[in-house]
Structures are given as C-alpha cells and as structure tokens.
C-alpha positions, 0 to 999 in steps of 0.5 A: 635085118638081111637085105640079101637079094637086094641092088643097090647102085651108088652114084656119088663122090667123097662121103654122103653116098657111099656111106649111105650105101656102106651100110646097105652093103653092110646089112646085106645088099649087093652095092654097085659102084658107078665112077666116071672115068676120072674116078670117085675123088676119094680115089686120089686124095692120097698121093695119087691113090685112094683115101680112107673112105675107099677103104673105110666105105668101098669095101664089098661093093662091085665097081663098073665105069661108065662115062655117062655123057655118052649114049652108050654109058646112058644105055649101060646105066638104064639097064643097071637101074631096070635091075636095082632096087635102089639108086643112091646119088649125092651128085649137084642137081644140074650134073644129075639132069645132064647125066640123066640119073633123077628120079624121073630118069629112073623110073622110067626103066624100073617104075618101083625104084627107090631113089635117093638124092643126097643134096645141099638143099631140098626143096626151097629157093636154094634147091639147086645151090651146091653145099658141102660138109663144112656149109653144112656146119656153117649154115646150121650153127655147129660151127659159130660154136666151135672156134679155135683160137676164135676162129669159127672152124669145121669139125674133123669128120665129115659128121653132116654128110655121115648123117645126111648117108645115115637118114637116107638108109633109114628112109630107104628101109621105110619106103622097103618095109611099106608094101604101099610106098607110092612113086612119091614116097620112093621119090627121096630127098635128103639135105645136107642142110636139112640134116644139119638142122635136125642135128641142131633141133635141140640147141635151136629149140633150147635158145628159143627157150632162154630167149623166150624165159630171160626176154633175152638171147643168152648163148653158151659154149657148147655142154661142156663149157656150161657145166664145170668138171665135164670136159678134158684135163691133162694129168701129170704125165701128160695125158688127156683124160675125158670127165663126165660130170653131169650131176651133183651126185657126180660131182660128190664122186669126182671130190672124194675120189681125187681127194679135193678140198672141195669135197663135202663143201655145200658151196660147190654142192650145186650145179647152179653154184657150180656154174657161178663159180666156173673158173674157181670150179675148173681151176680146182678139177684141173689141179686135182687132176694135174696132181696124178698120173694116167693110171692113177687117175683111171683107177680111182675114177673107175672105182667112184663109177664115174664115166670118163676117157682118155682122149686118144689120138687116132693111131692108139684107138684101135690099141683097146681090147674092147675094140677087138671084140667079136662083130667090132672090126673087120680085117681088109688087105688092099694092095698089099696092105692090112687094114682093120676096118670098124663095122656097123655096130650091132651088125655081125658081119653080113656082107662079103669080107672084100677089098675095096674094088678098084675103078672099072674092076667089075666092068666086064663082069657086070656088063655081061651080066647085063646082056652085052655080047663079047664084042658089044662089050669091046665096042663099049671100052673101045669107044670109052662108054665103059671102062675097065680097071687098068693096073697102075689106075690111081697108084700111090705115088712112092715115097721117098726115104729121107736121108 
C-alpha cells in the first residue's frame, strides 16, 4: 500500500511516535517533523548529538521548529494541521492541552483529521498519569519474568513503545480505509498500557487457565525455561547458539544429530518426561552442545532441519548475507557517516532515500509553503515562534584519542 499524497505530522520525543510515523513514511506518506526548540531528546543522547532512533526512524521526513508556547508557533501549527491528514503525538496529556495539539484543537482547523495520541493510559483513573517503556514493562508483567541476577529489569529495546507506534499505524490505516469513519472513530487513543496488556493476553489468559485447572497459581520462567532444550548453549569455541526444540519429534532430531546418549531413550522421549527431568534434560544439551565447535554445530543441526541460531551481538547482525537481500536495508549518510538502515519488512522502499533532517531543516521551506510572505517568515524566526537549523545544532562532541 502506497499512501503518496498523504501528510502525516508527528509530535512526539524518543520512540512511540516517530515509529509510528516511521513506517507511514515508509509506506509512502510525506512525514513532518515538529520539535520545539530544544529539539526531539533523541537529538542529543549521543555526546551531545542525535542517537540511533534519529537515524533509524527520522530519516525521509521533513523537520520544522516551532515553540508552540507562542502565538505565533500555535498560528504556524493550525496551518500544518488544516493541510494533514494525520496528526500523530506521544506527548503527556497536560503538555498536549497546553500546546493546543488534542484532538479537539485539530479539528477545528481540519474536521477530517486523523488524530493519534500515543499515552501512558487510556481512559480510566489513570488517563492522565505518565508512563514510560519500562512502566509498561512493569505494570504488564513482562518484567516479573525477566530477571537478571533476580532483579526484575527492563528488556533491551523499547518493544511497548514500537508496538504501541505499531498499533496506531494500523488504527490509522482502518479510520483511512473507511469511507464513513466518523470524528470519534479518528479521534484515537493508544496506551503504553493497553498495549502492554495485548502483548501479554496469552500468558494472562494461560495463568488463569492453570489456576482455574490446578485450583492453584502455578508460574514459569517465561517458554524457554518451561521446555528443556529450547534455549541457548554455548559450544566449545565459545559461541552462542539458539536451539528451538518444540516438539518431541524435535527433540529425536536434536539426540541423533549431536550423537546423545539420549537418543532413541523413551524415558526422555516425552515432552512431560522431559520437564520432570529439567536439570538432567539440560544438562545433557548443554554437554552435548559443549562437545563441537560453532561450525560443527551448524552443519549437523541444519542437516537434522532444526531451527536454530546463533546469538549474535549487535555489530555481527548486519555481517549475514540474508540481511543483504533485496528491500532488506537502506543505505543512509548523515554527517559524514555511512549507515545501513533496516527497512520495513516486506516493503520495497517506497519513501525517498534521505537522511534524517536536521531540527529546524525545513522551517523556511515549509513555512513558505504555507502562505507566509519573506518578511512574515523573518518576523517568526526573529521572535523564535519558528526556528531554522543553524550548523553546529546538536553537534557530537569530539572524541578524544587515548594515548
């Protein structure tokens, strides 16, 4: 789906809305960025300049600074939003009202607007409380089920706010494809908390399933550590390796084709067996495993048909030439700098190939665009309504050699 033609304006920080808008960019639409003066907070996370997510997500949008605490920023955004189609935000309810940017705001200048507000809460007595990826993970129970060294902890990506982005493109995509949305159905809410709950339907519904079958609450470790043999073993030259052993039938697999002594034994045969005898069960893969190299352990696993991995650390993923495939990456330079950029799966690239913007980069070009005469322009930059990129805006700081 192409959605060319369409305007998309994002008012957001960090990472909920600019992905959401990310992949409405990627699937055609023309993004505008909108920063107040002191800019996205992903622009300085990195000495001093902008992070992955600027260069990950920010790249083919256009970028116009307005400080929307004046009148003249407010008049500017009015204008932005009378010629969208879609206004996406992730910004805390009460900075929302006071920046004018809710949905009433909205419709007033543009009636038809879509208009997305990415939140902690929906509606409920905590609408107006503030979350972020990690509450998420907290409130939802992702986090009771991941501990390090016993200590619940907050997963490595930001997965909420991605999916929390993810849903409200697909909401956006519905009230676009319904020729009789009404005002409410393009008046849209998603929750960092509501989405964290979809996310954990199953393991909700499938502890109310033990409870209500047992007539107690029974808990495990997350799939992994409720099936023995799926999971990761390190093999003799210190690698990672992934192992997805389902089934019994993958687990006869996995016995012949690292030679086990359990192979062909019926008392391991059984899933059921297989869980009464964990450590025993784990002990074995683990040894098994540990008795051949990487390579070794790749070829005799690929030939068995068994789905597995190794683990890779992030600066080897890249390295795979099935990530080199046709439609799988996008080459960006920023700055000086070379990046390859993942794209939406399944998605031959649609959107301009452009670096990210900088803040401020299309301030004048887009305000002329809107009506404002030369001098009107200067009148807004001068009174800081509007500001344009300046060279040096969120530089990285230089790096000094050891030595």
């Amino acid at each position: 789906m192409s959605l060319a033609g369409k305007r998309v304006l994002e008012l957001g920080t960090m990472i909920a809305a600019p992905f959401a808008t990310h992949i409405l960019s990627q699937l055609g639409a023309e993004v505008i960025k909108i920063e107040p003066p002191a800019g996205d907070t992903t622009r300085s996370l990195v000495r001093g300049g902008p992070s992955g997510t600027i260069v990950a997500y920010g790249h083919s949008k256009q970028a116009i600074c307005l400080d929307l605490t004046t009148g003249g920023g407010k008049e500017v955004f009015g204008k932005l939003a009378a010629s969208a189609d879609v206004v996406i935000h992730n910004l805390a309810p009460s900075a929302a009202r006071k920046l004018g940017v809710t949905a009433d705001d909205c419709m007033v200048v543009n009636p038809d607007i879509v208009h997305v507000h990415i939140k902690g809460y929906t509606h409920g007595p905590q609408a107006d409380d503030l979350m972020t990826n990690p509450i998420a993970e907290a409130a939802t129970g992702a986090m009771d089920d991941h501990r390090v060294d016993g200590r619940p902890t907050r997963f490595g990506p930001s997965y909420h706010d991605q999916f929390a982005g993810t849903y409200a493109v697909i909401r956006v995509l519905a009230a676009m494809l319904d020729p009789n949305a009404s005002a409410a159905d393009r008046r849209i809410e998603i929750g960092l908390y509501e989405t964290g709950l979809h996310l954990a339907a199953r393991d909700l519904a499938g502890m109310q399933l033990k409870t209500q079958l047992l007539g107690r609450l029974e808990k495990e470790g997350g799939g992994e550590f409720s099936m023995p043999g799926y999971g990761s073993y390190l093999t003799s030259d210190e690698r990672w390796v992934y192992l997805l052993i389902l089934t019994d039938a993958h687990w006869a697999k996995l016995t012949g084709a690292l030679d086990m002594p359990e192979d062909g034994n019926p008392q391991f045969a059984k899933l059921r067996d297989r869980k009464k005898a964990r450590d025993t069960v784990e002990a074995a893969v683990r040894a098994a495993v540990g008795k051949f190299d990487f390579d070794e352990v790749e070829r005799r696993l690929r030939a068995a048909g068994l789905g597995f991995n190794e683990v890779m650390p992030l600066e080897r993923v890249l390295e795979k030439p099935q990530a080199h495939q046709p439609g799988k990456l996008r080459e960006l330079d920023f700055r000086g700098l070379h990046f390859e950029v993942p794209e939406f799966p399944g998605q031959m690239q649609v959107s301009p190939n452009l670096p990210p913007p900088e803040i401020g980069e299309h301030t004048g070009s887009l305000l002329a665009e809107l009506g404002y005469a030369p001098d009107e322009i200067e009148s807004l930059l001068s009174s800081g309504a509007a500001k344009a990129y300046q060279p040096g805006d969120f530089a990285w700081a230089p790096v000094r050699q050891k030595g």
